[in-house]
Z-matrix of the N, CA and C atoms (Angstrom, degrees):
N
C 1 1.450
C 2 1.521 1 108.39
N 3 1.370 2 116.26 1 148.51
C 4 1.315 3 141.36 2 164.81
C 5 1.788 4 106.84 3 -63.70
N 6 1.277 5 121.48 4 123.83
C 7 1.600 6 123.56 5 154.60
C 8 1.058 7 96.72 6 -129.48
N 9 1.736 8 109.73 7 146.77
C 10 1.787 9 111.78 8 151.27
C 11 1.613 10 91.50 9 -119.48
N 12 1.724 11 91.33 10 148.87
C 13 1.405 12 122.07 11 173.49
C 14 1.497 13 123.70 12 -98.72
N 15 1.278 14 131.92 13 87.05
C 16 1.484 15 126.43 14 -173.65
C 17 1.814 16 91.74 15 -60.19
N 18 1.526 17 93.42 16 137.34
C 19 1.795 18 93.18 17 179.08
C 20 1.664 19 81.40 18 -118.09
N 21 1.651 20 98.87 19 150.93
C 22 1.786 21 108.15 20 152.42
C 23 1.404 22 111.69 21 -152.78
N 24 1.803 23 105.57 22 159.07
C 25 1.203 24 129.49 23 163.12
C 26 1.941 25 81.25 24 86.48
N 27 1.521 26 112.10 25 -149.77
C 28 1.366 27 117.61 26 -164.00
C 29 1.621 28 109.02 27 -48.17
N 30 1.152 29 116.25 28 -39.48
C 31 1.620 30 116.68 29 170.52
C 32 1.467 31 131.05 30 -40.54
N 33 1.641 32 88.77 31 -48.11
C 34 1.563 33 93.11 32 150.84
C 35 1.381 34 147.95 33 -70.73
N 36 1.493 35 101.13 34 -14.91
C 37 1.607 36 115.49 35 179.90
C 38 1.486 37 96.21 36 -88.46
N 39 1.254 38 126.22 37 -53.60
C 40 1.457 39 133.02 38 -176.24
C 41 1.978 40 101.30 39 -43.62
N 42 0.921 41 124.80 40 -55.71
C 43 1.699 42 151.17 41 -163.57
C 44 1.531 43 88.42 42 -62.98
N 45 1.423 44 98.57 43 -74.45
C 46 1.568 45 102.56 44 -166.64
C 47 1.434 46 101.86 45 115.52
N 48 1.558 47 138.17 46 -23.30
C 49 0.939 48 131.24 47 -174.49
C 50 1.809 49 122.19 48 -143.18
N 51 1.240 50 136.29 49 157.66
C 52 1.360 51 128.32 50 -161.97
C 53 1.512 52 117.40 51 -74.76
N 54 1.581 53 106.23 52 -14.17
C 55 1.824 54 112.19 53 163.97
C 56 1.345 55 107.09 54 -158.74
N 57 1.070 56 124.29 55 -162.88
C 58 1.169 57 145.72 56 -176.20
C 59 1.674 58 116.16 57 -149.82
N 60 1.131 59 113.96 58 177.59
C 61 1.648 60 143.78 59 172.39
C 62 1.314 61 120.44 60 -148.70
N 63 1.420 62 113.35 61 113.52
C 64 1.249 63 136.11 62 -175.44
C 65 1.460 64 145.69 63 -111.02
N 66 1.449 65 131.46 64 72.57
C 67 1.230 66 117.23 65 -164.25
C 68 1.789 67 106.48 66 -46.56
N 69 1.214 68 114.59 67 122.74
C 70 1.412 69 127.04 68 140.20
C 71 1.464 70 125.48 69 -98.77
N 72 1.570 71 111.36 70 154.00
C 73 1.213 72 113.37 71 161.31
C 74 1.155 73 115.54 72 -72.57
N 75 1.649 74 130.01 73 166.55
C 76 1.098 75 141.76 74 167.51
C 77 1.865 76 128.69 75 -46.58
N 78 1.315 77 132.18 76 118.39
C 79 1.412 78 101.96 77 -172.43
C 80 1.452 79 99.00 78 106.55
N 81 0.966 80 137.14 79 -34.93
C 82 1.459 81 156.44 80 -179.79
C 83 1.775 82 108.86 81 -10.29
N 84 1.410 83 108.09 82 84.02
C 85 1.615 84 85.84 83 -174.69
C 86 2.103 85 109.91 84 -76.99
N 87 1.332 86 82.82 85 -167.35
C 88 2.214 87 100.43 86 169.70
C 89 1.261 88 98.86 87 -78.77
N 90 1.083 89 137.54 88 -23.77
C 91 1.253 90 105.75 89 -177.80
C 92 1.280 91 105.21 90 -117.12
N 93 1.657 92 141.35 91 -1.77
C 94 1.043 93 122.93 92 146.72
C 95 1.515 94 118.05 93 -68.45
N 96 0.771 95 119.78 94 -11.39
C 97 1.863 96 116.13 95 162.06
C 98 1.375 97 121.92 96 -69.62
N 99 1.602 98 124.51 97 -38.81
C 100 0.894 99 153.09 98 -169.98
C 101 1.688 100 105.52 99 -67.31
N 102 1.509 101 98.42 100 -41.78
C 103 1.741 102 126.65 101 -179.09
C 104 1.698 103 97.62 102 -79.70
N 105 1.029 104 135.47 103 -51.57
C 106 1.543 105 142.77 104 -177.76
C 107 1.704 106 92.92 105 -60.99
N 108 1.263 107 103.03 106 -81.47
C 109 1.838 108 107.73 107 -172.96
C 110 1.565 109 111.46 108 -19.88
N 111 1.648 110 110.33 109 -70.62
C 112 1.428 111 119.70 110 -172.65
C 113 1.174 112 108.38 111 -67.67
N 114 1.344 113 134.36 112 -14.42
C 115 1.964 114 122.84 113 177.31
C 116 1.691 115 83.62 114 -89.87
N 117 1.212 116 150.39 115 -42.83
C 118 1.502 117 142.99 116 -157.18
C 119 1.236 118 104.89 117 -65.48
N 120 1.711 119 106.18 118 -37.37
C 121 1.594 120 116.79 119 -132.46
C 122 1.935 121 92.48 120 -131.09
N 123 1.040 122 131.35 121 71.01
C 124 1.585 123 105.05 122 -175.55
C 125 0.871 124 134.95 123 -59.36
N 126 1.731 125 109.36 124 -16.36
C 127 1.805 126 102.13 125 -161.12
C 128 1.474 127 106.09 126 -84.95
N 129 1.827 128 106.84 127 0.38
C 130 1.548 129 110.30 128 173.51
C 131 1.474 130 116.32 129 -78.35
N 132 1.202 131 116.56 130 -11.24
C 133 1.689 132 124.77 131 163.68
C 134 0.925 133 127.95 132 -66.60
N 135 1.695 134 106.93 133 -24.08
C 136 1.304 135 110.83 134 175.87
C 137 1.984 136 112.66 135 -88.41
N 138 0.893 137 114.35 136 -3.52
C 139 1.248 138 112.13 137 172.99
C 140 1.707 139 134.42 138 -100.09
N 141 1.644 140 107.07 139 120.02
C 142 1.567 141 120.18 140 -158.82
C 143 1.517 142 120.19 141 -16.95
N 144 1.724 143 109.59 142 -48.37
C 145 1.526 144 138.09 143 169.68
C 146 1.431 145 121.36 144 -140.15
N 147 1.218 146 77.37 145 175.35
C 148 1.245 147 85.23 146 -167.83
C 149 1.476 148 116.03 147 -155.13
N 150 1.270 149 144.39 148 65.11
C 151 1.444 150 132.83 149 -173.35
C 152 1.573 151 122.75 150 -75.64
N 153 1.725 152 111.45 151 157.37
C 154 1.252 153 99.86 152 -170.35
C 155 1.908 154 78.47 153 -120.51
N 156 1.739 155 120.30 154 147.05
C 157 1.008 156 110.64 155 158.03
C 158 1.991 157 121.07 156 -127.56
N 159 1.077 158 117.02 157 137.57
C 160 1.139 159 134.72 158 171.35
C 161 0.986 160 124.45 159 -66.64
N 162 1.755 161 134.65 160 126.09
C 163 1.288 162 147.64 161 -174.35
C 164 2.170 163 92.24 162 9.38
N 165 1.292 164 109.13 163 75.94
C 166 1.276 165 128.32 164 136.56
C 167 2.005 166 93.71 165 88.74
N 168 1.385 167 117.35 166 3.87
C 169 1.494 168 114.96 167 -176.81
C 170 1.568 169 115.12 168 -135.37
N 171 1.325 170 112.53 169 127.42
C 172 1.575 171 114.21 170 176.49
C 173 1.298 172 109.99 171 -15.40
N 174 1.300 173 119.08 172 164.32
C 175 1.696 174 104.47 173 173.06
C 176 1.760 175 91.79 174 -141.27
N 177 0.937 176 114.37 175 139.23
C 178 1.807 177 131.69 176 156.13
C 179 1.254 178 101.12 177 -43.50
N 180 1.387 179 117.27 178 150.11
C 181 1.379 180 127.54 179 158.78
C 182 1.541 181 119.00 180 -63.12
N 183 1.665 182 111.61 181 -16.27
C 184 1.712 183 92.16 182 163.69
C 185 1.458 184 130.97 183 -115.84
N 186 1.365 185 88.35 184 32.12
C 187 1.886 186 95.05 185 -179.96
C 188 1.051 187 98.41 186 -95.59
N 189 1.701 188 105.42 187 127.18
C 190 1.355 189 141.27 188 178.83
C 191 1.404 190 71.81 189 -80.35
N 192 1.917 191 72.59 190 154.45
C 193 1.649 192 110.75 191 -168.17
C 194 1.935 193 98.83 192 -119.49
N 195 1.240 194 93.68 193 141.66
C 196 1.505 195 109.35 194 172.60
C 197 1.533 196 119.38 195 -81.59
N 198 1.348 197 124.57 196 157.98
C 199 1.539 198 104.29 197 148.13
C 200 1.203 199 136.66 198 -81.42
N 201 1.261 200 122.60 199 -4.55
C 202 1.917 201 128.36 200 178.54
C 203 1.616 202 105.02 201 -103.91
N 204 1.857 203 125.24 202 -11.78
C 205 1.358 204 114.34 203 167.13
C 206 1.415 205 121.13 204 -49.46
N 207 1.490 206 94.86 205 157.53
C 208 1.820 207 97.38 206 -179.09
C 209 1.544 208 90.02 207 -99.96
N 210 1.619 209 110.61 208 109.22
C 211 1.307 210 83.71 209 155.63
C 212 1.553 211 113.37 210 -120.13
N 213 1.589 212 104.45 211 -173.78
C 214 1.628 213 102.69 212 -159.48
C 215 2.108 214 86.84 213 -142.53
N 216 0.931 215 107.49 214 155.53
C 217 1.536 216 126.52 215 -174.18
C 218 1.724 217 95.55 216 -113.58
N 219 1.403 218 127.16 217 118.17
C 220 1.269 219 120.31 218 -176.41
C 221 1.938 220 109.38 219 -139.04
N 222 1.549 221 104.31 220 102.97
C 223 1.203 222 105.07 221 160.96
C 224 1.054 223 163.64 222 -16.02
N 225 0.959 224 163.02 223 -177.82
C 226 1.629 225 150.80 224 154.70
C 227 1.270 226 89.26 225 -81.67
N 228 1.507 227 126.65 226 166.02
C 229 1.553 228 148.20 227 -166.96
C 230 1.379 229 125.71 228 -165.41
N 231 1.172 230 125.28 229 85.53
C 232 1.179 231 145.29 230 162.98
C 233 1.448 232 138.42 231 -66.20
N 234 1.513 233 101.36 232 115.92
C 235 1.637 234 105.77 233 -164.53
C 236 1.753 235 123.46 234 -109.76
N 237 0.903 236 113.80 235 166.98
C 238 1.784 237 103.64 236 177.31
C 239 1.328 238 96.62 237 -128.66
């Protein structure tokens, strides 16, 4: 299956670009994406967290992923 990942904030600088397209396998959990991203992507290894969220909500590390979810890659975020 086809997913795209809206990335933001350092995810996007790391990426280079505002999403992606991803063959996954079927079954596809958050944190096997999470596992794909950081071997593709290293400089995302280097960062403390990292959440992935699903059609608009944090997601667990074992929610299988769809192919029509929105998902989004969301940084750590720091405020003053």
């Amino acid at each position: 299956m086809t997913i795209t990942v809206a990335l933001f904030g350092i995810a996007r600088e790391i990426v280079g670009q505002p999403s992606i397209a991803l063959d996954a396998p079927a079954g596809q959990s958050a944190a096997g994406l999470l596992a794909e991203l950081r071997s593709a992507y290293p400089g995302l290894a280097g960062l403390r967290s990292l959440a992935v969220a699903v059609n608009s909500e944090y997601a667990a590390d074992d929610v299988v992923l769809h192919e029509r979810d929105e998902i989004a890659l969301i940084p750590p975020v720091s405020g003053g």
